[in-house]
VOGU-3710 file (C-alpha; in Angstrom, 3 decimals, decimal comma):
1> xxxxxxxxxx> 10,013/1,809/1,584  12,168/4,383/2,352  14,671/4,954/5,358  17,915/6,155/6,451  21,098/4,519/6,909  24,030/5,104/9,438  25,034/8,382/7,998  21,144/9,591/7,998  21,297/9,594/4,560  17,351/8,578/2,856
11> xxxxxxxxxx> 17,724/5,024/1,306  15,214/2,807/-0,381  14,958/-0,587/0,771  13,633/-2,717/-2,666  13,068/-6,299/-2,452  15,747/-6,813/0,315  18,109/-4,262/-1,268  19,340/-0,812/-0,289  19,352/1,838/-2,725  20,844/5,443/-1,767
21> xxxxxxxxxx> 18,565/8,388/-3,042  18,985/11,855/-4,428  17,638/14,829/-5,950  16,544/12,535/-8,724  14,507/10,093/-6,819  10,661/10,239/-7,579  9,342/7,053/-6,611  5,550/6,669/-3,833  5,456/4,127/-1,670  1,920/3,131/-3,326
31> xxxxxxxxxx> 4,531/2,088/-6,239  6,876/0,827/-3,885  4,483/-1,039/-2,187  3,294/-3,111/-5,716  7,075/-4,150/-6,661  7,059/-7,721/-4,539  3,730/-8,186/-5,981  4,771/-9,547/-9,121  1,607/-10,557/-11,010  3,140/-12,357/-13,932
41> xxxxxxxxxx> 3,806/-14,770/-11,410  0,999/-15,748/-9,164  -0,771/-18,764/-10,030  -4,287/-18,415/-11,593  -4,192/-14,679/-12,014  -5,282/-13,719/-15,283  -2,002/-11,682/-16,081  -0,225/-14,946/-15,245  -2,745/-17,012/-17,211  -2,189/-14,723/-20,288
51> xxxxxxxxxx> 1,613/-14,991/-19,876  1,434/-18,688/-20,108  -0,910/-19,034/-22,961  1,364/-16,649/-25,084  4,927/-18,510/-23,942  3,210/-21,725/-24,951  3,691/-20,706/-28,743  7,528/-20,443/-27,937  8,444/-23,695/-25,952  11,830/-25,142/-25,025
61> xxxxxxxxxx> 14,848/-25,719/-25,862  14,285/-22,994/-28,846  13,227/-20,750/-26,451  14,261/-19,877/-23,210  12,030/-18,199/-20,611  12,814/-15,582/-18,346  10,304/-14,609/-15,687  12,328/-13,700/-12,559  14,533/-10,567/-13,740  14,742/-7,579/-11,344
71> xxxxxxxxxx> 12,929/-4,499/-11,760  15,320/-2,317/-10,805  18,206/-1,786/-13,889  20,645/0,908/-14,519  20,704/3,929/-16,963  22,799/2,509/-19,147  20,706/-1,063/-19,082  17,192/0,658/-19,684  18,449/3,478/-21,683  21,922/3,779/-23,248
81> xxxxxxxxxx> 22,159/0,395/-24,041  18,926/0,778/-26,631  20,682/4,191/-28,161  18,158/6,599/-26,454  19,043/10,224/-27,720  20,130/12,154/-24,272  17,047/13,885/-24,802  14,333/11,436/-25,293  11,205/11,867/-23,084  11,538/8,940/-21,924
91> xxxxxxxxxx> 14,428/10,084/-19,833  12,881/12,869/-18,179  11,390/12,466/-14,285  7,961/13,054/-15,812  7,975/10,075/-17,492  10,429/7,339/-15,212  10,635/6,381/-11,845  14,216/7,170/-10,831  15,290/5,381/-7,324  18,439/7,379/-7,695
101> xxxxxxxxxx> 20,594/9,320/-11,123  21,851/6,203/-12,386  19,037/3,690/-11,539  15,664/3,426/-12,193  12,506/0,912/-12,418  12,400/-0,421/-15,526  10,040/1,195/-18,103  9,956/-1,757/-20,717  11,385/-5,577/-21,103  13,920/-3,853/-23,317
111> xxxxxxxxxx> 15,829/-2,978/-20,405  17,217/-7,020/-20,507  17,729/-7,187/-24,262  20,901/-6,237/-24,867  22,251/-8,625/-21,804  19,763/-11,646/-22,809  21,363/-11,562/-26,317  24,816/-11,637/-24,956  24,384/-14,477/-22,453  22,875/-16,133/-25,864
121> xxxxxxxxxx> 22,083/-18,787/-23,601  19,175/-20,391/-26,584  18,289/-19,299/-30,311  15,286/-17,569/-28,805  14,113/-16,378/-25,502  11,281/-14,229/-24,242  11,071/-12,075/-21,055  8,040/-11,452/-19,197  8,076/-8,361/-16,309  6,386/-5,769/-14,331
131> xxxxxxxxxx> 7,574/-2,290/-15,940  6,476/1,298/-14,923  6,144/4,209/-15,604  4,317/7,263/-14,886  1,126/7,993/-16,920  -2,447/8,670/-17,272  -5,330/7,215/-14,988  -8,065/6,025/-16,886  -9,096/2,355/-17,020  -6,843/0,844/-19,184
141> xxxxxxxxxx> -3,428/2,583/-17,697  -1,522/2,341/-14,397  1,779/2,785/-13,440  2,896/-0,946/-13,141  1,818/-3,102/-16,033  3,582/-5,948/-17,590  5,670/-6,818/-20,955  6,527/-9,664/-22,529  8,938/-9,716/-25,289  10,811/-11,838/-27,683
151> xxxxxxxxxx> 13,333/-12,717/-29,736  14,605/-15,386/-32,418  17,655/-15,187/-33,875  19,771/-17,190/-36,647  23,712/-17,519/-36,297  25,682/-16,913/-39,777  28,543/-19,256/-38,245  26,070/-22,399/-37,617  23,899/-22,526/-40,221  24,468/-24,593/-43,284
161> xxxxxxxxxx> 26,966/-22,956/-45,188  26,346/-19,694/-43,722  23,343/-19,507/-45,701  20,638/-17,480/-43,257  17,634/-17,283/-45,832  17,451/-20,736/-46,450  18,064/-22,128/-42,934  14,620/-19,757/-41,991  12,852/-20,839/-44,887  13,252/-24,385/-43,955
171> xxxxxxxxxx> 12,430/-23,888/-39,468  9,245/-21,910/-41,029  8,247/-24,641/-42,728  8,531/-26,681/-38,905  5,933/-23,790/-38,055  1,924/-24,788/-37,353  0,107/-23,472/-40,449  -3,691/-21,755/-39,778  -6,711/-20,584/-41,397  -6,198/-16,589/-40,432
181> xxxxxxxxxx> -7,300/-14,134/-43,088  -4,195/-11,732/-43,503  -4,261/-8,531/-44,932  -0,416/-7,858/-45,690  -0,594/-4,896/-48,463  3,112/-3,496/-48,472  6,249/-4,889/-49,759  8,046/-6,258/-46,647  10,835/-3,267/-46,952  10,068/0,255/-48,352
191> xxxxxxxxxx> 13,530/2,367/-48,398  11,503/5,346/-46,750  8,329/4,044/-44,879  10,260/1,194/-43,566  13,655/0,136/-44,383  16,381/-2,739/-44,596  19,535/-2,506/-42,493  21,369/-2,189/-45,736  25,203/-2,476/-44,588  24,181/-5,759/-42,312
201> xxxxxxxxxx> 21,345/-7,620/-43,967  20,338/-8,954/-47,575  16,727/-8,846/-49,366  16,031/-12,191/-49,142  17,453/-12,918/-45,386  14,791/-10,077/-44,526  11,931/-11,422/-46,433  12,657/-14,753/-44,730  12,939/-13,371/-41,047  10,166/-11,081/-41,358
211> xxxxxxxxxx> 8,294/-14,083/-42,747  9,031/-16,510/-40,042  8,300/-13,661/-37,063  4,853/-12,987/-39,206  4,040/-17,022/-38,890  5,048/-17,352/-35,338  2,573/-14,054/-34,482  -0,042/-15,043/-36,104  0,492/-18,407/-34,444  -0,373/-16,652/-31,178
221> xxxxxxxxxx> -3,616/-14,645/-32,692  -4,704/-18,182/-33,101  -4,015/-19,289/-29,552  -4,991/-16,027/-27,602  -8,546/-14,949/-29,959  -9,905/-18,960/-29,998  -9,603/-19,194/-25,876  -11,070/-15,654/-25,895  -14,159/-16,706/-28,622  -14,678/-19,922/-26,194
231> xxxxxxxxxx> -14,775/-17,485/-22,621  -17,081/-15,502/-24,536  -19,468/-17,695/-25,900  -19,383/-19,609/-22,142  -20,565/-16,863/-20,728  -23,303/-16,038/-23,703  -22,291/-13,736/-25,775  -23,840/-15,459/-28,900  -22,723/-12,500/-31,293  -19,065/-14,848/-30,418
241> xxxxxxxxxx> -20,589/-17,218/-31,942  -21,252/-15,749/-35,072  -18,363/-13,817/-35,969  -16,179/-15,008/-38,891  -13,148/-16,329/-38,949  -10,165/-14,566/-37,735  -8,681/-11,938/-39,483  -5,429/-9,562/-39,007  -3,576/-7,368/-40,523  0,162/-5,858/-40,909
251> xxxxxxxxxx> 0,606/-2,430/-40,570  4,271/-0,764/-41,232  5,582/0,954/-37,925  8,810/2,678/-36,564  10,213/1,303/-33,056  13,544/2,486/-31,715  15,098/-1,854/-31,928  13,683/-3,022/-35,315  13,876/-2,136/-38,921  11,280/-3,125/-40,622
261> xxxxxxxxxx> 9,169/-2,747/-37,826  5,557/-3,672/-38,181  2,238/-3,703/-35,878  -0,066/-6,311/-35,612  -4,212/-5,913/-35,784  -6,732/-8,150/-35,265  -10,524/-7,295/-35,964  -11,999/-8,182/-32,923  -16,116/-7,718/-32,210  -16,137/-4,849/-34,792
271> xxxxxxxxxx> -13,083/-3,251/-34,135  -9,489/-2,910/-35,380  -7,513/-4,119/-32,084  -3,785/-3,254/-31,935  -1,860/-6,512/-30,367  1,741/-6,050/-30,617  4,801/-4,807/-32,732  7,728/-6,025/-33,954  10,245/-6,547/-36,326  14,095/-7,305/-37,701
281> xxxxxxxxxx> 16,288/-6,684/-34,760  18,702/-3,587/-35,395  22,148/-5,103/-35,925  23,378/-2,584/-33,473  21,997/-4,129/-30,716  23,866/-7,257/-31,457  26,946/-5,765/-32,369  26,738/-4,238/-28,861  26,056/-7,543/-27,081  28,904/-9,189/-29,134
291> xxxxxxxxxx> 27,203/-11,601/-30,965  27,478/-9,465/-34,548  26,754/-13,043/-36,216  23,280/-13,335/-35,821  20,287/-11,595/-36,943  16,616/-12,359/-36,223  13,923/-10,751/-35,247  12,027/-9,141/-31,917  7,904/-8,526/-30,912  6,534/-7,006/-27,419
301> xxxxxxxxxx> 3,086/-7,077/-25,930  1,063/-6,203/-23,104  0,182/-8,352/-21,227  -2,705/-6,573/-19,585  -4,118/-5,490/-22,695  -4,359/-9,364/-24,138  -6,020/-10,038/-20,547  -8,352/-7,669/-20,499  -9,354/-8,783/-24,220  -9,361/-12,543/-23,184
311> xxxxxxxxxx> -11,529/-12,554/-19,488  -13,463/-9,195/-20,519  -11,784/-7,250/-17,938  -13,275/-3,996/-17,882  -10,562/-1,915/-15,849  -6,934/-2,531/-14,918  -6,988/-1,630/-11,494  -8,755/-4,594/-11,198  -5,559/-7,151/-11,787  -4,265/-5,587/-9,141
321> xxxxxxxxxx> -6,952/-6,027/-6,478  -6,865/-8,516/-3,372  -10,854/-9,253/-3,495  -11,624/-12,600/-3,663  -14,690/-12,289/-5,667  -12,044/-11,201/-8,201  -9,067/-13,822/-7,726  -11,605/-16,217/-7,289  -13,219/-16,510/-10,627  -9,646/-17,520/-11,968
331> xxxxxxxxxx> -8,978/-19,797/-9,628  -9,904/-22,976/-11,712  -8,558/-21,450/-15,151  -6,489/-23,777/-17,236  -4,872/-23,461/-20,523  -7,882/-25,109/-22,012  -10,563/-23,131/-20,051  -10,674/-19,393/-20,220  -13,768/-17,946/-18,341  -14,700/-14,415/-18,815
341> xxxxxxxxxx> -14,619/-12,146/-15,701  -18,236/-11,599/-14,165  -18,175/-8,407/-12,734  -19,705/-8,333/-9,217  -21,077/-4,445/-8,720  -20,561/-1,534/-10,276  -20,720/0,840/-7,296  -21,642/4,632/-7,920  -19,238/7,871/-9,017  -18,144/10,486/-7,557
351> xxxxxxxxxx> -16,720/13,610/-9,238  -14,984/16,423/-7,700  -13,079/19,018/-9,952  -10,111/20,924/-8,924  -9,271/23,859/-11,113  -6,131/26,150/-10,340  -3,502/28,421/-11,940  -0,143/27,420/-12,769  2,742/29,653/-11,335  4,102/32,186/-14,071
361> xxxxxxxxxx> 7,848/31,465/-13,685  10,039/28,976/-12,703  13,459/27,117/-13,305  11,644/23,775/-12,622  11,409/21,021/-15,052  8,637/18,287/-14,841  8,726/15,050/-12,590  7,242/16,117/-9,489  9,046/19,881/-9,399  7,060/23,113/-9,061
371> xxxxxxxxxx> 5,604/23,955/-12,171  5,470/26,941/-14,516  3,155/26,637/-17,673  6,212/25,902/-19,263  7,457/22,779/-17,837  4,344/21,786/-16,060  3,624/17,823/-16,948  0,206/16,571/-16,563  1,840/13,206/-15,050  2,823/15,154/-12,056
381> xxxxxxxxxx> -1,052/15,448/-11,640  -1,672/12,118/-12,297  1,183/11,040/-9,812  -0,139/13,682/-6,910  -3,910/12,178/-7,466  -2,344/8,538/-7,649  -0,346/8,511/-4,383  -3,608/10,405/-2,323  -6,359/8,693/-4,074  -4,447/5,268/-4,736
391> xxxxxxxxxx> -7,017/2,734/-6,490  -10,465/4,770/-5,327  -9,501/7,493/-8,201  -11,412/5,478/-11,721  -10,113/8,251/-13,951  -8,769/11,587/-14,113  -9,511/13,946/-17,142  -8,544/17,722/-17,889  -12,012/19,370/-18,928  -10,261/23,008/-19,784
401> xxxxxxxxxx> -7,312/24,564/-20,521  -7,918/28,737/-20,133  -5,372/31,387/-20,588  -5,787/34,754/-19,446  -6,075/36,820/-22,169  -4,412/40,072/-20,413  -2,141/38,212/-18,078  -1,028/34,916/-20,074  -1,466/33,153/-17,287  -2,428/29,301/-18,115
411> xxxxxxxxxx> -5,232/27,477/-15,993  -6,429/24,087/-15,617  -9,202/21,859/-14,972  -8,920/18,591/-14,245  -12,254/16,411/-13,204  -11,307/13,779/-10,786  -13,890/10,035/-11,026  -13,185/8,846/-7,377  -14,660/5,204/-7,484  -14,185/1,682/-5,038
421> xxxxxxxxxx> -14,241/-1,595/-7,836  -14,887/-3,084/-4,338  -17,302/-0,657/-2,269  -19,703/2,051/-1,982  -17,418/5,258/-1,649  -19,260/8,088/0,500  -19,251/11,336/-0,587  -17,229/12,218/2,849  -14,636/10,119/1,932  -13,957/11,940/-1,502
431> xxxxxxxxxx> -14,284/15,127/0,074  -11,303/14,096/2,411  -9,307/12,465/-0,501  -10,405/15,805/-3,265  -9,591/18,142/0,070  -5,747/16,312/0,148  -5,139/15,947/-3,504  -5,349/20,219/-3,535  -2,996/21,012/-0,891  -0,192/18,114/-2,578
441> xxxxxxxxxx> -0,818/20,009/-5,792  -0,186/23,073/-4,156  2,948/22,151/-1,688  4,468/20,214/-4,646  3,449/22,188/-7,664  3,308/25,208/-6,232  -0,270/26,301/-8,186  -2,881/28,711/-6,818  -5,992/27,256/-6,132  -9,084/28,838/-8,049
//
C-alpha cells in the first residue's frame, strides 16, 4: 500500500517494510495487494502441491530448499548480477515492476542465484517464489506467478583427485533409472547452435553434467506426468488410460545463465508440451559468487504451468481465487493423490471493445507513460485493464491495428472478455468497468477515444 512518511514524501509499505518511491515506481495496489499471499506456501493449494511433488526429486542434505526469500531484490540482484545488457527489455518499466530506481519485484528466481551459490550452504539447492511481471491477460498469464529453480554443482577441490567427470558419472549412477522414451538427436555441444564454455570446462565434464541434469529431469517427468495420468483417469478420462508410455524430448535452447542450454518436451494428450529449460551453469556466475571451483548445472519451471497440467486447471486466475468450491477440492490432496479440478460453472461473457488513436508525438517511453505510436507498449493496456477490471477481465486481445493512410496516425483495437470464474457478471457492471478502463487509458496514455 502506499503512503507518506514524515517529510510527505509517497512510500510503499511491503510486507512490514518501507520503501521510498520515485518517478520510476509503477507498481497497483491489486499487485500490492497479492505479495503476502504467497501461494507456494499455503497448504493444499495446488501451486503448493506442485511445488512439493517437484522438490521431492531433490531431497536433503544434497539439496537445500529455499521457500521464504523476499520478493523485493535490488537492480543489481535481479539484473546486473545475471549480466543483463543495460538495454535488455527486461529492464524497461513496460516490462518490471519498479517500487523505486534501484529496487524492484523480482521478475524470476534468478534474482537469488548468484547469492544462493555464494552462501554455498549444500551441493544443490532449489528456490521456489512468487515473481512478476507485467504481461498479457489471457488464461494462462498474470502478473504474479511462481518459479522454481535449481541447481547442482560439483567442487574441483573435493572431488577425488580433482577429477569432475568421473565423480558425476559415478552420483548418476546413485540416480533412479525409468522407462521414458527420449528423443535426444544432437550432440550434447554444437560450437554454434549450442556451445561449451571452452576456457572453463572440458568435453567430457560437460557430457557428464549435462547427463546427470538430463537424468534428474526426466526423473521429475516421471513423478509430475504419472500423478497427472492417475488425476485424470480418477476423474474418467479413459483416453488417460490408453496413452503410451511417456515420452520426451531435448531440444537445444539459448538462456542468458547456461551454455548448453536445452528445453525439455513431453508429449502430453497429443501435444508437444514445453516443461522447463536448463543447462551447464555459465562459469561467470560462479566466478562472481566466488566459488570459481565448481561447475554444475541449473533448470527453472513454472510452477503454474505444471499445475494447471496436473489438476486440469483451465485458467490461472483461478489459483489465485478465495472460493471455497475452489480451495476445497484440494483440500485432501496428498503426494500420492492428485485429483483433477472439477470446474463448478462456467458463467457467461461479456465483450466490450475500446478502439482509440494513439497521440502522434511524444518524449514518453513505455511503462505506464503517455504514449506515442512509437513507444506505446501494449502492457500499459494490459496493466490499465488489470488494475480497473482486476480478476472479472478473462482476456484481453487487440483485433486491429489501422494506420491512417494520409495522416500516419496508428489506431488500435483491443476487445476486452470481462468474465466472474465465480459469478454471473451483469452487463451493467461491465459497462461501469469498460466506461473506467477508457478514461485510465486516456488520463494515463493520453489516446483519443474513437
Amino acid at each position: 500500500m502506499e503512503t507518506t512518511d514524515a517529510s510527505s514524501k509517497p512510500v510503499l509499505q511491503i510486507n512490514g517494510q518501507t520503501y521510498p518511491t520515485d518517478s520510476w515506481t509503477n507498481i497497483p495496489s491489486s499487485v500490492l495487494d497479492c505479495v503476502p499471499r504467497r501461494l507456494h506456501l499455503q497448504p493444499s493449494h495446488p501451486v503448493s502441491l506442485t511445488r512439493q511433488l517437484i522438490e521431492s526429486r531433490f531431497p536433503p542434505p544434497t539439496y537445500t530448499q529455499h521457500n521464504t526469500l523476499s520478493p523485493i531484490v535490488t537492480i543489481q540482484q535481479n539484473f546486473d548480477s545475471l549480466d543483463f545488457p543495460p538495454d535488455h527489455p527486461g529492464r524497461s518499466r513496460s516490462d518490471t515492476y519498479y517500487i523505486n530506481q534501484n529496487t524492484v519485484l523480482r521478475t524470476h528466481t534468478s534474482a537469488h542465484q548468484v547469492d544462493t551459490f555464494r552462501k554455498n550452504a549444500s551441493q544443490g539447492f532449489t528456490i521456489s517464489a512468487d515473481v512478476y511481471r507485467r504481461d498479457a491477460i489471457d488464461n494462462s498469464h498474470y502478473p504474479i506467478f511462481h518459479q522454481m529453480e535449481g541447481a547442482r554443482m560439483w567442487d574441483r577441490r573435493k572431488v577425488p583427485n580433482g577429477d569432475i567427470a568421473r565423480a558425476v558419472w559415478a552420483d548418476l549412477e546413485t540416480l533412479p533409472k525409468h522407462d521414458l522414451e527420449v528423443e535426444d538427436p544432437n550432440p550434447t555441444i554444437h560450437p554454434e547452435r549450442n556451445p561449451r564454455q571452452d576456457k572453463h570446462h572440458k568435453v567430457e565434464e560437460v557430457e557428464a553434467i549435462a547427463a546427470h541434469l538430463k537424468r534428474s529431469l526426466e526423473n521429475v517427468v516421471v513423478e509430475i506426468f504419472s500423478k497427472a495420468r492417475q488425476a485424470a483417469i480418477a476423474a474418467g478420462d479413459m483416453d488417460a488410460a490408453k496413452e503410451d508410455k511417456l515420452k520426451v524430448r531435448w531440444i537445444e535452447a539459448y538462456f542468458p545463465f547456461t551454455s548448453p542450454s536445452w528445453e525439455l518436451e513431453v508429449f502430453w494428450q497429443g501435444d508437444w508440451l514445453e516443461l522447463l529449460g536448463c543447462g551447464i551453469v555459465k562459469q561467470d556466475l560462479l566466478i562472481s559468487a566466488g566459488v570459481s571451483d565448481q561447475v554444475g548445472w541449473a533448470f527453472g519451471v513454472g510452477l503454474e504451468r505444471v499445475a494447471m497440467l496436473l489438476f486440469s486447471i483451465p485458467d490461472i486466475r483461478l489459483f489465485w481465487s478465495k472460493d471455497e468450491r475452489f480451495l476445497r477440492q484440494f483440500n485432501s490432496t496428498s503426494e500420492q493423490t492428485f485429483k483433477s479440478f472439477v470446474p463448478f460453472s462456467k458463467y457467461p461473457a461479456c465483450y466490450k471493445d475500446v478502439a482509440f488513436w494513439l497521440r502522434s508525438s511524444s518524449n514518453s517511453a513505455g511503462g505506464g507513460l503517455r504514449s506515442n505510436s512509437q513507444d506505446f507498449h501494449e502492457n500499459d493496456v494490459m496493466e490499465i485493464v488489470r488494475d480497473v477490471g482486476g480478476d472479472l477481465v478473462e482476456n484481453v486481445k487487440l483485433v486491429d491495428d489501422f494506420v491512417h493512410p494520409s495522416t500516419s496516425r496508428r489506431s488500435l483495437c483491443y476487445r476486452i472478455n470481462y468474465r466472474s470464474l465465480e459469478r454471473t457478471l451483469t452487463n451493467e457492471e461491465a459497462n461501469g468497468l469498460h466506461e473506467d478502463v477508457r478514461k485510465r487509458l486516456v488520463e494515463t496514455l493520453g489516446v483519443e477515444l474513437r
